[in-house]
C-alpha positions in Angstrom: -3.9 17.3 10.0 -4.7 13.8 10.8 -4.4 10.6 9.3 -6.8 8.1 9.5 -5.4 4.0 8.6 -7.6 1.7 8.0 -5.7 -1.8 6.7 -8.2 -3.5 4.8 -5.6 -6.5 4.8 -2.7 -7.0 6.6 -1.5 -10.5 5.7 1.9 -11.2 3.1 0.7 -12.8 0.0 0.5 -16.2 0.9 -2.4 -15.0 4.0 -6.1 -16.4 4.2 -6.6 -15.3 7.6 -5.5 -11.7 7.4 -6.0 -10.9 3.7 -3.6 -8.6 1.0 -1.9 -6.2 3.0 -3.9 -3.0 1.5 -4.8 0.4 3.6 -7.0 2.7 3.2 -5.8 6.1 4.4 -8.5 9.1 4.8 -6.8 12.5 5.3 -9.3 16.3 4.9 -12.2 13.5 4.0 -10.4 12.0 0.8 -10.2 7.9 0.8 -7.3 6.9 -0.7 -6.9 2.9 -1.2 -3.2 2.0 -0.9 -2.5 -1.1 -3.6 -5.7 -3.2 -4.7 -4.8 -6.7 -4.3 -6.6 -9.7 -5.2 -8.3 -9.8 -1.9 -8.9 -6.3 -2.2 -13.0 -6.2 -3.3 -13.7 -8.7 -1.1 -11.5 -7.2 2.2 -13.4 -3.6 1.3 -17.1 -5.2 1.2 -16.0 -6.7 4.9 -15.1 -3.4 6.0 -18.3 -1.9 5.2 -16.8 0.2 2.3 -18.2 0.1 -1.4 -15.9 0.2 -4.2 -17.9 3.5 -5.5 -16.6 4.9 -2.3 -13.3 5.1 -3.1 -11.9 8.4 -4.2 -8.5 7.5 -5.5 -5.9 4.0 -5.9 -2.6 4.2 -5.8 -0.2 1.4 -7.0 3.4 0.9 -4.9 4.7 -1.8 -7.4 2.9 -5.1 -9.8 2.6 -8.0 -7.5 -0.9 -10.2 -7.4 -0.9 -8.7 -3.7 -1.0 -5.2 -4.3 -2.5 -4.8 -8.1 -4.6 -8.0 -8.5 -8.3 -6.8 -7.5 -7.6 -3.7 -10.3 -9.7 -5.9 -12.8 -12.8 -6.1 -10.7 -12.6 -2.4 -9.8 -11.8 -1.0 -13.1 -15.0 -3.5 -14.7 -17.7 -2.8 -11.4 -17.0 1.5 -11.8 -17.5 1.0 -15.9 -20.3 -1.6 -15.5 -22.3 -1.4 -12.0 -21.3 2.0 -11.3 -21.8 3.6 -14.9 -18.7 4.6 -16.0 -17.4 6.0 -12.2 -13.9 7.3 -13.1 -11.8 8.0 -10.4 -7.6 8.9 -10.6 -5.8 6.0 -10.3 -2.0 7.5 -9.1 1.0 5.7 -11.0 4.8 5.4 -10.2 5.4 6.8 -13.6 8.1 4.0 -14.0 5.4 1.7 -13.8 2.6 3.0 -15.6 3.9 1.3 -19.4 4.8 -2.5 -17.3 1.2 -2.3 -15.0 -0.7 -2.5 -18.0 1.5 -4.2 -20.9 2.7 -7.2 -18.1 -0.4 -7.0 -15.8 -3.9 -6.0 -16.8 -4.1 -5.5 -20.6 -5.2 -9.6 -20.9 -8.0 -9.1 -19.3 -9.1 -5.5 -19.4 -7.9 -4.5 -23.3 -11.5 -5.1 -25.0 -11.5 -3.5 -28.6 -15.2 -4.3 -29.1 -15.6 -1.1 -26.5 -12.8 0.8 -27.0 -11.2 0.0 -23.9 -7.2 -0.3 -24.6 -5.5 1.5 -22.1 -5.4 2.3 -18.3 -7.0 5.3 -19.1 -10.2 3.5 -20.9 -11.3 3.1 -17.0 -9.5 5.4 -15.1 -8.3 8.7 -14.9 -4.4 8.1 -14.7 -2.0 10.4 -12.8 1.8 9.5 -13.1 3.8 10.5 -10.2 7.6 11.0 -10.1 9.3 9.3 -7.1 10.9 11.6 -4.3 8.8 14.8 -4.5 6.0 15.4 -2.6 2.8 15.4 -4.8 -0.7 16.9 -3.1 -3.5 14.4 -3.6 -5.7 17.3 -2.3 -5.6 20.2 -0.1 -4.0 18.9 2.9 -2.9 15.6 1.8 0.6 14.7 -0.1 2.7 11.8 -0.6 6.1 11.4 -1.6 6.6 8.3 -3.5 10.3 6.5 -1.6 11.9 4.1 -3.9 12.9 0.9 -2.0 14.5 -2.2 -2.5 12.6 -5.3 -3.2 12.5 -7.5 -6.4 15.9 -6.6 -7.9 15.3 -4.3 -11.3 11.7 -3.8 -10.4 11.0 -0.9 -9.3 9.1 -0.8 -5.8 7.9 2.6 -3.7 7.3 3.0 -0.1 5.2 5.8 0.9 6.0 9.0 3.0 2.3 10.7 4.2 2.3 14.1 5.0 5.9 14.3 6.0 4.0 12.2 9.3 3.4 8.6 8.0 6.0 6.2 6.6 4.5 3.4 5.0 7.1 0.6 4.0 4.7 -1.3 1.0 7.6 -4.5 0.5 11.2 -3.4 1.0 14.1 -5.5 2.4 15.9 -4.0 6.0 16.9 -0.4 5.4 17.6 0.7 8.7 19.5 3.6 7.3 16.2 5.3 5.7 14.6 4.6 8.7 17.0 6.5 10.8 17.0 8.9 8.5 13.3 10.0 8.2 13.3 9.6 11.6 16.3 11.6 13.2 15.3 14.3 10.0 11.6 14.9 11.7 10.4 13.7 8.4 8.3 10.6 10.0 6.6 10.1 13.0 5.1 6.5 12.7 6.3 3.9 10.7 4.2 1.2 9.3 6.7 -1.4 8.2 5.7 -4.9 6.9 7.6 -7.9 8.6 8.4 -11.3 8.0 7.8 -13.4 10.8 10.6 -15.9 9.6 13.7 -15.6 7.8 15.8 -15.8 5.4 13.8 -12.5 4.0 15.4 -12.5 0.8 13.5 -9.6 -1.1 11.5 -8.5 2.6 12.3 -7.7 6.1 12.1 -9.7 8.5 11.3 -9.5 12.6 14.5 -10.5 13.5 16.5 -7.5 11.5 13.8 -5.0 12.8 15.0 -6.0 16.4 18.3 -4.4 15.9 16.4 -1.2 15.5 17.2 1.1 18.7 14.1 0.6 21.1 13.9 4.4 20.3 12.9 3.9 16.7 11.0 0.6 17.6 8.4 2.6 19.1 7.4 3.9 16.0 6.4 0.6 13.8 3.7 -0.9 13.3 3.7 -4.4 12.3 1.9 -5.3 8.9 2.2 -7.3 5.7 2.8 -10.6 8.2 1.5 -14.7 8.1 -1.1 -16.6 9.3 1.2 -18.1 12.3 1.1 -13.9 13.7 -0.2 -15.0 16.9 2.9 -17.3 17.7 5.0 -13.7 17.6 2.7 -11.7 20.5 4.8 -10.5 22.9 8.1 -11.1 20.8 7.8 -7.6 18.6 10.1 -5.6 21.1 8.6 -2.2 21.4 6.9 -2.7 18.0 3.6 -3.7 17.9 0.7 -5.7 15.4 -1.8 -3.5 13.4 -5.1 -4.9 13.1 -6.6 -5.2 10.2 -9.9 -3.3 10.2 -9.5 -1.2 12.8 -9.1 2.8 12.0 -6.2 4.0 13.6 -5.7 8.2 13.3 -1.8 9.2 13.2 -1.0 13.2 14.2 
């Protein structure tokens, strides 16, 4: 069955041109939105999709980047969109520190009765490495990957097809392995254009990668200065932001 990427954003966190590196991924007509940073809302309303389109978010770890446009969707589905609940899917080891160290200051609101997560949104917890059906015809398998140390951090696995790298430092070892298991076909991998990458990956370690496995990535989660990299990537190449791309 297909998969259809769209990245909303595919900047790092310090990007204005390119936007939070967030995706929305479409498989049997279910629209998934991949983290919900703070550019988020705005990065969706560019791409011509309404918040009340969304059919499901799913957090890969609590950075600004990937979790800070939660507030305005959790506040437009209760208030512009009449109480719109939709799931919003969980690392289950983050569920308690996403909204006790992230969104309870601004979304707890005793006045209404809103005092957890699930006063906006119809939380699903999901363990990490087993596959777990969003619908018919559309499972992810939540990878845990290294990032900030002692905080956990998930890259995404798509319909044993799609390996989607969220923030991770070099793992060329998981890589190879998804690959030479027939577990991935196409990797979507974000890269830092410079180094040291001290809690990412950066371009330079990805070209040690065999030009076999090169062929695979995608380049996302990069900075503004992308354009001074064209034609240095190796066999990898840039995705777009905005632009659907379908993976088979």
């Amino acid at each position: 069955m297909s998969i259809h990427i769209q990245m909303i954003g595919t900047g790092n966190a310090f990007a204005k041109r390119f936007f939070n590196n967030n995706a929305i991924v479409v498989v049997n007509g279910y629209r998934l939105l991949v983290d919900c940073g703070a550019t988020a809302p705005y990065a969706l309303y560019r791409a011509g999709i309404g918040l009340q389109e969304i059919d499901g978010v799913l957090i890969t770890h609590i950075h600004g980047d990937h979790i800070g446009g939660i507030e305005e969707l959790a506040f437009a589905l209760m208030y512009v969109y009449n109480k719109k609940r939709i799931p919003l899917f969980v690392p289950a080891a983050l569920r308690a520190p996403l909204w006790e160290t992230s969104l309870r200051g601004t979304l707890e609101d005793h006045s209404t009765g809103c005092d957890s997560l699930d006063s906006y949104f119809d939380v699903v917890e999901i363990e990490e490495s087993t596959p777990f059906a969003l619908r018919d015809g559309f499972a992810v398998e939540l990878i845990p990957t290294r990032h900030i140390p002692n905080k956990p951090s998930y890259s995404l696995l798509v319909n044993e097809s799609v390996f989607y790298s969220s923030d991770m430092t070099f793992d060329p070892d998981l890589l190879t392995d998804l690959t030479n298991g027939g577990r991935c076909k196409h990797i979507l991998h974000e890269c830092q254009l410079t180094g040291p990458g001290l809690v990412h990956t950066t371009l330079d370690e990805l070209l040690t990668l065999p030009e076999s496995l090169q062929e695979k990535i995608w380049l996302m989660h990069y900075g503004d200065n992308r354009d001074e990299f064209v034609g240095k990537t190796g066999r990898m190449r840039f995705i777009e932001q905005q632009v659907e791309y379908e993976f088979t």
